[in-house]
N, C-alpha and C positions, 0 to 999 in steps of 0.2 A: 504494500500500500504506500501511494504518494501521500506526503503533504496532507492535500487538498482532498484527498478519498479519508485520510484521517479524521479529518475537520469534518468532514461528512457525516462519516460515522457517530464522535462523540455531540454533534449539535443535533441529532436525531433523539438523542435522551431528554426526556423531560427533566430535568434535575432543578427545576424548582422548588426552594423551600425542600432539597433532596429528595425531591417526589421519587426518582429512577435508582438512586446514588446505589444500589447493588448491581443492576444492570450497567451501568457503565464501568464499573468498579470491575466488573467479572469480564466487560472487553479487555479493561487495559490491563487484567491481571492473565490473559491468554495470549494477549500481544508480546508483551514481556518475557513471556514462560519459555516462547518460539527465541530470544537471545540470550536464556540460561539465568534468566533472572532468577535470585531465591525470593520470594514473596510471603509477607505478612500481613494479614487483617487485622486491626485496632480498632473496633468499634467499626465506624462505618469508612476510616481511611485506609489506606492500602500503601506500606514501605517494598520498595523493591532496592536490592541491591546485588551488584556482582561480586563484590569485596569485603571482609570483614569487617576495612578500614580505609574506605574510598576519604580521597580530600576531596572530591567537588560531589553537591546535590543540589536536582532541583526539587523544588515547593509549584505545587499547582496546584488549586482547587476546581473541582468538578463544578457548583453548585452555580444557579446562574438569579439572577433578580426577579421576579416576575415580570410580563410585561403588558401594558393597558389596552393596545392597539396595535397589528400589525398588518404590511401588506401581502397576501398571503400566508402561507404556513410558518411560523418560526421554526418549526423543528424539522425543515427541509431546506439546507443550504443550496442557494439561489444565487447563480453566479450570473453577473452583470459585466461584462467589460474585465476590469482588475478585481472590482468587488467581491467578496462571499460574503454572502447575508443569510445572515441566522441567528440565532438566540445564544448569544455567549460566544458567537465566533468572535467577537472581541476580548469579551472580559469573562473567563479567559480560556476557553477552549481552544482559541488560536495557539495558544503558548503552549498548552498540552499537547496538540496537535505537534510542534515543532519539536517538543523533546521529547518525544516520542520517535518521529523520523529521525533524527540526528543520531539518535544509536545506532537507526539498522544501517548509518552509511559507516560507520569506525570500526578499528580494530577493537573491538570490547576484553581482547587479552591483556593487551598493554592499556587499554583504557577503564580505568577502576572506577565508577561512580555507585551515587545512592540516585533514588527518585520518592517521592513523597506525594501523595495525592491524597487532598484532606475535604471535607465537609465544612458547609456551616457557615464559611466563610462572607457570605453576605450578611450577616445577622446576627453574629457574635461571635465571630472565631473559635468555636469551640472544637474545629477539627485539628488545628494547630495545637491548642492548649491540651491536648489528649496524645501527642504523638512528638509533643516540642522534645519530652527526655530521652528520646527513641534516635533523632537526629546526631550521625557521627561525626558528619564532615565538616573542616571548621569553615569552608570556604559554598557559600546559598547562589545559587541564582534560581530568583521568584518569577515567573513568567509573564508577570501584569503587563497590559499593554503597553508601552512606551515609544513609539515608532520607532525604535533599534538606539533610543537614547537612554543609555545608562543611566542609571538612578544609582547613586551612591552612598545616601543618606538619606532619614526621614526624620520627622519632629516628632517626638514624644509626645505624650496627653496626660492629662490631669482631667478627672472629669470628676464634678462633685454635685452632691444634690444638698440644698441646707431649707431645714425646716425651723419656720419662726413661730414661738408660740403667744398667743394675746390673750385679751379675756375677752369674752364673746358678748353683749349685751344688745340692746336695741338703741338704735342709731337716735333717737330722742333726746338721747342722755348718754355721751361718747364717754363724757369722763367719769361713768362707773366702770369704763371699761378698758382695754390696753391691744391697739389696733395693730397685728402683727404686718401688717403691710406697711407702715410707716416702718419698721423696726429694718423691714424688709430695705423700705426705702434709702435709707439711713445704712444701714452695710451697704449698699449700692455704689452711692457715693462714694463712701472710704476706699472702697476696692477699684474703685474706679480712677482715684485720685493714686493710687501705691499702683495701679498699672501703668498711668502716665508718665509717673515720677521715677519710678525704678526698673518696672520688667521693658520699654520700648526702648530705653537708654541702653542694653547690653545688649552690643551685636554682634552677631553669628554671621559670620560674611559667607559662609559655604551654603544658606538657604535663601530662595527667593524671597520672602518673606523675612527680614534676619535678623528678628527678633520674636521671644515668646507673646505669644497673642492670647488674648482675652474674649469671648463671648457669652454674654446671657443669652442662650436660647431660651429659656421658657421659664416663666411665671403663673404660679397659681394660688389665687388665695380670695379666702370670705365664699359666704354661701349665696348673698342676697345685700340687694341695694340696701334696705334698711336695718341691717346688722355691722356691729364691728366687728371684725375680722377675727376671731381666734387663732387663725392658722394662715400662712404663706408657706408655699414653697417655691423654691429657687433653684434652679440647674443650671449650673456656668461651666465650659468647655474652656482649656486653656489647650494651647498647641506651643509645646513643650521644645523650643532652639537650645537651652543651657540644662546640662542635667540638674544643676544644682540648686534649678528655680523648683524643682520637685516641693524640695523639702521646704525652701525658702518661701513660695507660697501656702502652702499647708501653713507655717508657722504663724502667717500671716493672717489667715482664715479664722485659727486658731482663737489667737491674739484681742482680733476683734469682734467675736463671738460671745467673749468673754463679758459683752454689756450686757446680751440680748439672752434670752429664753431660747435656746434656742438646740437645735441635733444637726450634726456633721455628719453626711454619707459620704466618702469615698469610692466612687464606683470603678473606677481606671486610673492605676499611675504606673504610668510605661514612658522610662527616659527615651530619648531623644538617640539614633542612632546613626552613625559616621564609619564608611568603611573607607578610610587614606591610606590603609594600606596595599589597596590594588590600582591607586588611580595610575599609575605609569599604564599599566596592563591597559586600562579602559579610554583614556587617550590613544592607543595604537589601535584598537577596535574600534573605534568611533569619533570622529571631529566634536560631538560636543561630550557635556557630563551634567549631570542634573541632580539636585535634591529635589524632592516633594515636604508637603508640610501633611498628607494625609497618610494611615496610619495603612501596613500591608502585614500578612504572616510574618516576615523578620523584624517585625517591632517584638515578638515575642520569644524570638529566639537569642542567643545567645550566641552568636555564630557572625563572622564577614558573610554580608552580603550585597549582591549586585542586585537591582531589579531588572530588567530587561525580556521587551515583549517586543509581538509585531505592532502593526497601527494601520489606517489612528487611531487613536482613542476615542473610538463611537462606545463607551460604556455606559450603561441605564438608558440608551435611545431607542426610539423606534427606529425599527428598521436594522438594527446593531451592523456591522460587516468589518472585516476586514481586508486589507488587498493582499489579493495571492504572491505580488511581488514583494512586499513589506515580509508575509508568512514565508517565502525561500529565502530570505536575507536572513532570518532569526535563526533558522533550518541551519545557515552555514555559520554565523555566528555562536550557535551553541556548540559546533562542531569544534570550531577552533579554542571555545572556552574549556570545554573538557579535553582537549590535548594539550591544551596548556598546563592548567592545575596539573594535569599527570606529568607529564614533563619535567614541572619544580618539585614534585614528591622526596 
């Protein structure tokens, strides 16, 4: 099978919300089997390996977004000119598709790797987090789309939810009562004023974005116009350029918390990750190099990693596609990245 018959195959699975995720899993554990791969099942992910102690592995998940509207069949790849359109030929079946092919063109004697194909990944990473202590080789390539531009870094996250507590009375007579959305209001500000003042002044010249950032998504509180508020909640997303704003924020949160009524949730804190020690390598494979500020399966691993996919990045769109020439550029790309790693072994 080419390429493009691969991408065929795995965008023919429904893997929504892992609706299919054994049927695909039992292609690409048969595909495998045919170049002496030893294969294991973890839950619903699948490790293949030919080495006890391969240095390079790729990370790919199956699972694809739902989608609202499309033209034609999603799970019938639809070639257009360069195009293939389907459901996750983007994000990221493409990338599966390429490292997949790229084994059956090398010498897999002299060539030692692992491959990893995990669940979940739209929704919570929970196929990663179930197979991250399984991972042997210290050297990742994750297959996200990137039009063949290296990704070398990503921002960390800090995600927190803060609950404010009031005293609830009817809006008549405010001051029997203790309106937790001022309270709300009022940490706003503070944190607002220690983002401007400290976290945008320290910069990270290796990210687009090069400095940690700040976001209130969502606000919720009070039941009813003529009630004071007993209760707010609050959920702020910070994207995480310095590791050491981790802790530095948190302290901060802390700190002034310390007036209000109030409950700290930490839901996410994943430093901020830099792989400098292959950029020579990824300047000879490629004219540019890139960080992102959003979060992929090597934010949770503990290993160098590269991202690198085909393109473009039509991810969460109607219509998803990738171009067939972009998918045989990745195909020879991952070719020479696993002869490499092996080579420096």
């Amino acid at each position: 099978m080419d390429v493009k018959e691969i991408l065929k195959k795995l965008v023919s699975y429904n893997t929504i919300k892992d609706n299919q995720n054994k049927e695909i899993m039992d292609f690409i554990e048969i595909y495998l089997k045919e170049y002496n791969f030893t294969i294991k099942r973890i839950d619903k992910c699948l490790i293949a390996y030919n080495s006890e102690k391969p240095n390079v592995g790729f990370i790919g998940h199956t699972d694809t977004v739902a989608y609202e509207s499309w033209d034609g069949d999603p799970f019938t790849l639809e070639e257009k000119g360069d195009k293939l359109i389907g459901l996750g030929a983007c994000d990221m079946k493409g990338g599966l598709a390429a490292m997949l092919s790229a084994i059956s063109k090398l010498d897999l004697i002299k060539n030692e790797l692992a491959l990893y194909f995990t669940n979940d990944e739209e929704i919570s990473f929970e196929g990663i987090k179930k197979i991250r202590e399984f991972i042997i080789p210290e050297n990742i390539i994750i297959g996200e789309p990137t039009n063949n531009i290296p990704i070398y870094g990503t921002k960390g996250v800090l995600e927190v939810k803060i609950e404010f507590y009031g005293v609830k009375c009817h809006s008549s007579t405010p001051d029997k009562g203790v309106n937790a959305i001022y309270a709300c209001i009022s940490f706003i500000e503070e944190m607002k004023q220690f983002y401007e003042k400290k976290l945008k002044h320290e910069i990270i010249p290796d990210f687009e974005v090069p400095y940690t950032t700040m976001n209130i998504g969502m606000i919720q509180g009070g039941e009813s116009v003529n009630s004071v508020a007993g209760k707010c909640e609050i959920s702020i997303d910070f994207r995480i350029a310095k590791e050491e704003h981790l802790k530095t924020i948190e302290e901060k949160i802390i700190e002034l918390l310390k007036q209000y009524d109030s409950r700290l949730i930490v839901k996410q804190s994943i430093p901020p990750k830099l792989n400098k020690n292959d950029i020579e390598f990824l300047e000879k494979i490629s004219s540019k190099k890139q960080t992102k500020c959003y979060l992929t399966e090597g934010s949770y691993i503990d290993k160098n990693f590269i991202i690198l996919g085909p393109g473009p990045d039509t991810s969460h769109q109607k219509n998803e596609y990738v171009n067939l020439s972009s998918l045989k550029e990745t195909e020879k790309l991952y070719e020479k990245i696993i002869e490499f790693y092996n080579e420096r072994k």
